[in-house]
N, C-alpha and C positions, 0 to 999 in steps of 0.2 A: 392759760389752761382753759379747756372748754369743756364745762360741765352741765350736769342736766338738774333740771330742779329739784328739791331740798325734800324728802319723802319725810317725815315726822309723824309718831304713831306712839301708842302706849301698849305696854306688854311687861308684866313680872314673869314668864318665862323664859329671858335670858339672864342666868346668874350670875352674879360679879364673882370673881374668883378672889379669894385673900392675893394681896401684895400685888393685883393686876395691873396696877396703875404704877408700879413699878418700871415696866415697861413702856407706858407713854408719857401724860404728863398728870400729876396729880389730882386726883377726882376726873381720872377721863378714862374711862369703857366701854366694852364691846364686844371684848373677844365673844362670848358665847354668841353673840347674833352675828356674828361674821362669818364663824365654822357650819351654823345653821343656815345663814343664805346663801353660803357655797357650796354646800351639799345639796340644797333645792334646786338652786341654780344650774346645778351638773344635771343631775334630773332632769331638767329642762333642756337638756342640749346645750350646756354654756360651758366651755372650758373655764372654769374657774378652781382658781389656786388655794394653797393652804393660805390663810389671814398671816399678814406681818404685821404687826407692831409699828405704830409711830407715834409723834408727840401731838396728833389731833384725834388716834383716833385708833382703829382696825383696818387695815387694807387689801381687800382683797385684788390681785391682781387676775385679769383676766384676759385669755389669748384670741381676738380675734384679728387673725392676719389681714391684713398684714399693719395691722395697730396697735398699739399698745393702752391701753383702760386698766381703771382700778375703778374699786366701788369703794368709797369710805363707810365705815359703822363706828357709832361713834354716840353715846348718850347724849342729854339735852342737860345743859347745865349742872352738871355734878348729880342728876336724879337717877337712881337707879330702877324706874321704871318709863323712862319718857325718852326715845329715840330717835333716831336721826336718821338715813341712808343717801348718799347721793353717787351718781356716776361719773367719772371726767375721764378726758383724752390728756392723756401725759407727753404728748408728742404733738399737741396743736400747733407749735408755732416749727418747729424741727422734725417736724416727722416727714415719712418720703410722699413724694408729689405723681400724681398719675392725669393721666388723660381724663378720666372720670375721679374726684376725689367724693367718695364715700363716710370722709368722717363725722360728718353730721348726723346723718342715716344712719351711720351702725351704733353711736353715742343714742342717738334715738331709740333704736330695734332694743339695744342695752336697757336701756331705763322704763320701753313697755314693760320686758319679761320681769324685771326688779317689783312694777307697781303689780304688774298683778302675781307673784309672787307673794307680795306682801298682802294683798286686798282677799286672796284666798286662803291665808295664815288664819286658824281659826284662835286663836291666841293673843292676837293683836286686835287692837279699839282704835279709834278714832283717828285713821291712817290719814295723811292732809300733803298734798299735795303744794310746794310753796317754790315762788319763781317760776323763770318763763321757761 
């Protein structure tokens, strides 16, 4: 899997929902910052999907053809104010092969519009950029 580096920020306006961690794995949240950076993200010109549910996290999937990306959302150690965002290609090693392969570039283009997405979030503090 090829992901882009580890965005970490602090923010008490995404709310943990009762029993939300129901759905991934215990003491691990996100939904409300997932449905908020995919609504931003649309805004932005980014086909981005409703959040699924998994056992790391929030996962937004997101369509640009002809590859398949998710964004993870995901808090920082059981804290309900200290979060996480990262991008990856779910198709790095199986995904289709062209003349020009692009998926470096568009995992890139993905994770500009994420950081400044989040770096214009007036709600979010000490936004940290981590990994290459």
């Amino acid at each position: 899997m090829r992901q882009s580096p580890l965005l970490q920020f602090t923010s008490t306006a995404f709310k943990v929902e009762s029993g939300e961690d129901d759905m991934t794995s215990p003491d691990v949240f996100g939904k409300a910052l997932a449905i908020w950076l995919a609504a931003e993200l649309k805004q932005r010109g980014i086909q981005a999907n409703y959040p699924i549910a998994e056992d790391l996290g929030w996962f937004i999937p997101v369509n640009i053809k002809p590859y398949r990306l998710s964004i993870a959302c995901a808090n920082v150690d059981g804290a309900i104010d200290k979060w996480q965002v990262l991008a990856f290609l779910e198709d790095w090693l199986t995904g289709p092969r062209f003349d020009r392969d692009n998926r470096v570039e568009t995992l890139q283009a993905l994770f500009e519009v994420i950081e400044k997405t989040l770096q214009q979030a007036p709600m979010l503090s000490d936004l940290q950029s981590l990994g290459s």
